[in-house]
C-alpha positions in Angstrom: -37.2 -18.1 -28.0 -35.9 -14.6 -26.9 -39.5 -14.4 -24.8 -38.6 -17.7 -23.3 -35.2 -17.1 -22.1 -36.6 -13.5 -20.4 -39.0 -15.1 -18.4 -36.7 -18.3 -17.2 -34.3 -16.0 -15.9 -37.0 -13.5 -14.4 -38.3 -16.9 -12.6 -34.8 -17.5 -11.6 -34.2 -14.2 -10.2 -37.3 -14.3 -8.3 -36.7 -18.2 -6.5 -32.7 -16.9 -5.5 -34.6 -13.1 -4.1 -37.3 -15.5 -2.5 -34.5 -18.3 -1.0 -33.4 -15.3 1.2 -35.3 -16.1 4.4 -36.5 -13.2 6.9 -35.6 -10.5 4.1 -37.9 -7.0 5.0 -40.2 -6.2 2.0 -38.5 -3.1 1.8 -34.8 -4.1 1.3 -32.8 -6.1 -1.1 -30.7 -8.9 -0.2 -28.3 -10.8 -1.9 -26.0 -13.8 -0.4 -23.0 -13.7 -1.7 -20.8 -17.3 -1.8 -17.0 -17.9 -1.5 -14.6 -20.7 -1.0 -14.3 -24.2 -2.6 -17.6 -25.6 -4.3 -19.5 -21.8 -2.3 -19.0 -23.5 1.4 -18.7 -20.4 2.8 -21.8 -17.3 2.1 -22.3 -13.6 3.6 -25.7 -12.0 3.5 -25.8 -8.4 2.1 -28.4 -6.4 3.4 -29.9 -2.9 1.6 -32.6 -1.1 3.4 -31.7 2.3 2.0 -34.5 5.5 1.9 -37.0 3.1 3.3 -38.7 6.0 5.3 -39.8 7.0 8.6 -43.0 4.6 9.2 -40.6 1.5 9.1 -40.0 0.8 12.9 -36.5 -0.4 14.3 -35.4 -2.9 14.6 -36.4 -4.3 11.1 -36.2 -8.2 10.3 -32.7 -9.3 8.3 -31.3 -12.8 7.6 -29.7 -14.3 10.6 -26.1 -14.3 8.9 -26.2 -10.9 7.7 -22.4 -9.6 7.2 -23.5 -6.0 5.3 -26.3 -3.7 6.7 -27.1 -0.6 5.0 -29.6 1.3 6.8 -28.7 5.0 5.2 -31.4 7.4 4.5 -33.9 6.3 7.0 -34.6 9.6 9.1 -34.0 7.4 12.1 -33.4 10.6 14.6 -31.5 9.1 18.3 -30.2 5.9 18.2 -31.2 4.0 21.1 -30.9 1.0 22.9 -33.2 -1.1 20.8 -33.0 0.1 17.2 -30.0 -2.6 16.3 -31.0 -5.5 18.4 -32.7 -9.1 17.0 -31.4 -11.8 15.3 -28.8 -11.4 12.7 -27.2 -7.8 14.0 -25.1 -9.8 16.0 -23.4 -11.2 12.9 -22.9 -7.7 11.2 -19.1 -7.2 9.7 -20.2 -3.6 8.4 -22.9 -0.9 9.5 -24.2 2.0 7.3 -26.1 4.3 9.4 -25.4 7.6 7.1 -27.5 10.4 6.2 -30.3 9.5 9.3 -30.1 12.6 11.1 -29.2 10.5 13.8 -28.1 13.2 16.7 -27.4 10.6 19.7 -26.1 7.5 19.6 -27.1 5.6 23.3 -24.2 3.9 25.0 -25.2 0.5 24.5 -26.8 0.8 21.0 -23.7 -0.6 19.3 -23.1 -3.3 22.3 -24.6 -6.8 20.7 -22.3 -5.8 17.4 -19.1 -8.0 18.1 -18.1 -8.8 14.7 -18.4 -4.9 13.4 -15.7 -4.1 12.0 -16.4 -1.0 9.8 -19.0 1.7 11.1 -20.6 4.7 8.6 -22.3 7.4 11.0 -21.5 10.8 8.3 -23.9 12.9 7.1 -25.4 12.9 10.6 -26.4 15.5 13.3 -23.5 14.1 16.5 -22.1 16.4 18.4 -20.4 14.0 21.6 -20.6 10.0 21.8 -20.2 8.6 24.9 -16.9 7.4 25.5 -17.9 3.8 25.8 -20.2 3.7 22.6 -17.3 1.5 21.1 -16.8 -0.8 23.3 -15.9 -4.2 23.0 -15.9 -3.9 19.2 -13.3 -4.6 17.0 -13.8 -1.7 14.4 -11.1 -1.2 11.8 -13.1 1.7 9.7 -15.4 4.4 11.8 -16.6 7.2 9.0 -18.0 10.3 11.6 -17.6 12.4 8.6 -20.4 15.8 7.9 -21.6 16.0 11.9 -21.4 18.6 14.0 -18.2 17.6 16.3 -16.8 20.6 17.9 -14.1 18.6 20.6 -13.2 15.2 20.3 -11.5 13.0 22.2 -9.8 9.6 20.7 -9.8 7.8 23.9 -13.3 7.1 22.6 -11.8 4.1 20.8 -9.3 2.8 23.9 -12.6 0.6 24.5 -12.1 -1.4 21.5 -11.9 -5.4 22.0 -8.9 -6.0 20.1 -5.4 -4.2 19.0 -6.1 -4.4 15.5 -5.1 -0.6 14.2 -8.2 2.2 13.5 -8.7 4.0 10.6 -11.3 7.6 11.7 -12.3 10.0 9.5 -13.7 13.5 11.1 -13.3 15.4 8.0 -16.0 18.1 7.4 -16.8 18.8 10.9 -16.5 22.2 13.2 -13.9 21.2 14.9 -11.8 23.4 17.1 -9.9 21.1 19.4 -8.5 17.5 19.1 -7.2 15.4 21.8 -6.2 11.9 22.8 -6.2 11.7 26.8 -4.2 8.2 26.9 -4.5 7.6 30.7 -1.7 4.6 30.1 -3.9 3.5 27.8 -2.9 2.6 24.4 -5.1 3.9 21.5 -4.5 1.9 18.1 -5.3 4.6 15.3 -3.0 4.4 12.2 -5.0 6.6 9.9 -6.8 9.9 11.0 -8.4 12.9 8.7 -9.3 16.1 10.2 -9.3 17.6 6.6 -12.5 20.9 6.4 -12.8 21.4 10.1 -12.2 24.7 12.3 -8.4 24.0 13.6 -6.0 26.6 14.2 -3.5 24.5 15.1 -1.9 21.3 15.1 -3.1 18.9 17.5 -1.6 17.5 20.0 -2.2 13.4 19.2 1.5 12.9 20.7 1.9 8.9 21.5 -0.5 7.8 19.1 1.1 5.6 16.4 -0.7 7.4 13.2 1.0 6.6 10.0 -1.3 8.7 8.2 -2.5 12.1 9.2 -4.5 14.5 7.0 -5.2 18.4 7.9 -6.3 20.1 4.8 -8.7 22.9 4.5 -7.9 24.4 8.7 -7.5 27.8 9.0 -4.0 27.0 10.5 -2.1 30.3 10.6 1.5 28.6 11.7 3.1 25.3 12.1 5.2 25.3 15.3 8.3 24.0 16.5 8.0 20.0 17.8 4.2 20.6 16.4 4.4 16.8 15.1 6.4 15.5 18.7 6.0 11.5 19.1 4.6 11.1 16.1 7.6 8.9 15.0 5.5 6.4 13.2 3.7 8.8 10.2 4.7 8.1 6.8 1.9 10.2 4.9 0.9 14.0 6.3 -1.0 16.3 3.9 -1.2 19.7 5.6 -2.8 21.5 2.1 -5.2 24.0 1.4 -4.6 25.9 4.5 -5.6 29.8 3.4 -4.1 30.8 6.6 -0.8 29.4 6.7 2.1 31.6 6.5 5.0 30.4 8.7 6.6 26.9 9.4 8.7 27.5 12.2 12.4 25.6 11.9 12.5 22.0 12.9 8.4 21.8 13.0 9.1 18.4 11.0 12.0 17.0 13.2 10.2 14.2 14.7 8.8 12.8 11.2 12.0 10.3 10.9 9.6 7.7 9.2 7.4 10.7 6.9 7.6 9.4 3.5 5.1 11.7 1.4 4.9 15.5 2.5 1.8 17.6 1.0 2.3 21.3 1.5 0.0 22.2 -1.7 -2.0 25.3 -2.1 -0.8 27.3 0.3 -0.9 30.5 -1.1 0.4 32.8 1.8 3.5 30.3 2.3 6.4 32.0 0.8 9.9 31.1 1.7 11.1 28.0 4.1 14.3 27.8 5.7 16.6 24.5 5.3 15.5 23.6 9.2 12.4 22.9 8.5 13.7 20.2 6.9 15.6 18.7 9.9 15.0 15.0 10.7 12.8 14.3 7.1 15.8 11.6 6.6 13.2 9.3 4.7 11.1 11.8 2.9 10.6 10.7 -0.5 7.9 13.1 -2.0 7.0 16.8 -1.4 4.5 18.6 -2.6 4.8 22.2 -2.6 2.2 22.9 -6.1 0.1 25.9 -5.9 1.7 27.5 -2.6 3.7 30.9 -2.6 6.9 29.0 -2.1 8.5 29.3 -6.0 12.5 28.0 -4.7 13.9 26.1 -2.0 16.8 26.9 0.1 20.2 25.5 -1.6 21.9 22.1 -1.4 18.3 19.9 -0.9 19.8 16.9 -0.7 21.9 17.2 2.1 18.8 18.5 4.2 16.5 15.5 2.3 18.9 12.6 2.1 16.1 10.1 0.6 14.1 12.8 -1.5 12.8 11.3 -5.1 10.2 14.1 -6.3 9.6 17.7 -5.2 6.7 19.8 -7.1 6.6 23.2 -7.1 4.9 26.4 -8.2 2.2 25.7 -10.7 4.1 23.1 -13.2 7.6 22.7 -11.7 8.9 18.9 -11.3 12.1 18.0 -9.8 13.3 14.8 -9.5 16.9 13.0 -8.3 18.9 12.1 -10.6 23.3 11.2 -11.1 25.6 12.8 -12.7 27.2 11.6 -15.0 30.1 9.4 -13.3 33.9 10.9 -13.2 36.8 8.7 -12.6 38.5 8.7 -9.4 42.7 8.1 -10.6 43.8 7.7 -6.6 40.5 5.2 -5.9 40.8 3.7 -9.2 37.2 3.9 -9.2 33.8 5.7 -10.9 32.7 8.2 -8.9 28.3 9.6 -8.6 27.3 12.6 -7.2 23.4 13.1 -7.4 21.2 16.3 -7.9 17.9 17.3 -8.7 16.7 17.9 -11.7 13.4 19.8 -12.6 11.7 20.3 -16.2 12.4 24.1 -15.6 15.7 24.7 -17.7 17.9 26.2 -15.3 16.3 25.2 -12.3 19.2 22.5 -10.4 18.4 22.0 -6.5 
């Protein structure tokens, strides 16, 4: 019986495999349903580590939605590599790990559904500054290359005004820029985390609401350093060996910042309550493994709508009231809130 029910569902696998029409022998597809009584379907597509001797463009299912193509040694991506029926239906593209080290400007052009792009683990340096267009990307991983200057205007070609999310981490990247031109660059999220930055960018106008920085050899954080970036809510600037100054008012322009990571920074000893200025909706700050072990006096005045604050190796803060006191003349129960920390005698 056991025997029986093996091989019905081998022959089943095999006849839903087999229904999947102009699938390559060397990939796996899969249709995947949706909606009321499956009236809606998306082709998946897997063509991973299929080598060298496979030419491109390969055959896939006219209403392919997911292409992976990683691991292919493809080399320069040309004109003709991603043309053919059913590329033009893509929604994502995995082109990772393919020691891809030019991508032509019109190899991307018949994609106009792709919305999330994965070029890491590759050999770029530059990408023409119309590679992008007319797509409406919403993910673009350019992780692990070999970027040394890059310029975000890259994606000012993008079809609609849905917001980007890039991720340069990993890189060697020594300068960051976003020429604007009058033109209006939609990127909300942006990590330049492991690259060769000695300073803050300047991506003034853009309207990032995340924006990560870790692991630059930054050596100082300058005055108006985050200008017009009025829009971030998350910034982690952490794990920068370098760092040893944060120059007063630095934050100032952060009015939105909600989360600030400061963590392992070891040559970061004291800050002064005006780097503070303008964090009025800061919530969170992380300052764990740095050399900063206090913080200037009366924090809440300087961090109106601060929650948590971490320090040193264990140290937790959070705000908390005091217990109320009764106000004869306002016939009334007064609060007055602190932070606490799980340090005993440790009161911001």
């Amino acid at each position: 019986m056991a025997l029986l029910l093996w091989v019905g569902l081998s022959l089943l696998l095999a006849v839903q495999s087999g229904a999947v029409r102009n699938c390559h022998p060397s990939c796996h597809c899969e249709v995947e349903s949706f909606g009321l009584f499956d009236s809606f379907s998306l082709t998946r597509v897997d063509c991973r580590g299929m080598g060298p001797s496979v030419s491109m463009p390969i055959t896939i299912p006219l209403d392919t939605a997911h292409l992976d193509l990683s691991s292919n040694d493809m080399g320069p991506l040309s004109d003709a590599m991603l043309a053919g029926p059913g590329y033009t239906t893509l929604i994502s593209l995995d082109l990772s790990s393919n020691k891809i080290t030019k991508v032509s400007p019109s190899a991307l052009s018949k994609l106009r559904y792709l919305e999330s792009l994965d070029l890491s683990y590759n050999n770029l340096e530059s990408l023409s500054p119309s590679c992008f267009s007319g797509l409406p990307l919403a993910e673009v991983d350019l992780s692990h290359n070999s970027f040394q200057e890059f310029d975000m205007a890259v994606f000012s070609a993008k079809v609609n005004s849905e917001p980007v999310s890039v991720d340069l981490s990993h890189n060697k990247l020594v300068s960051v820029s976003a020429t604007l031109h009058g033109r209006a660059l939609h990127i909300q999220s942006v990590n330049l985390s492991v690259n060769q930055l000695v300073s803050v960018p300047n991506m003034a106008g853009l309207p990032l609401r995340y924006l990560n920085l870790d692991a630059n050899p930054i050596l100082k954080i300058k005055k108006g350093a985050f200008g017009q970036l009025k829009d971030l809510v998350y910034l982690s600037v952490s794990g920068l060996g370098e760092l040893h100054e944060i120059e007063p008012h630095s934050f100032s322009d952060l009015q939105n910042l909600q989360v600030l990571d400061l963590s392992n920074n070891s040559k970061l000893k004291n800050l002064s309550p005006a780097v503070f200025c303008g964090l009025d909706s800061l919530q969170e700050l992380n300052l764990s493994g740095s050399g900063v072990t206090y913080l200037p006096t009366n924090m809440l005045s300087h961090l109106p709508s601060i929650k948590s604050i971490t320090l040193g190796q264990s140290i937790h803060c959070w705000r908390m009231q005091k217990q109320g006191q009764f106000h004869r003349q306002m016939g009334q129960v007064q609060h007055n809130e602190e932070l606490h920390c799980n340090v005993d005698g440790i009161v911001l």
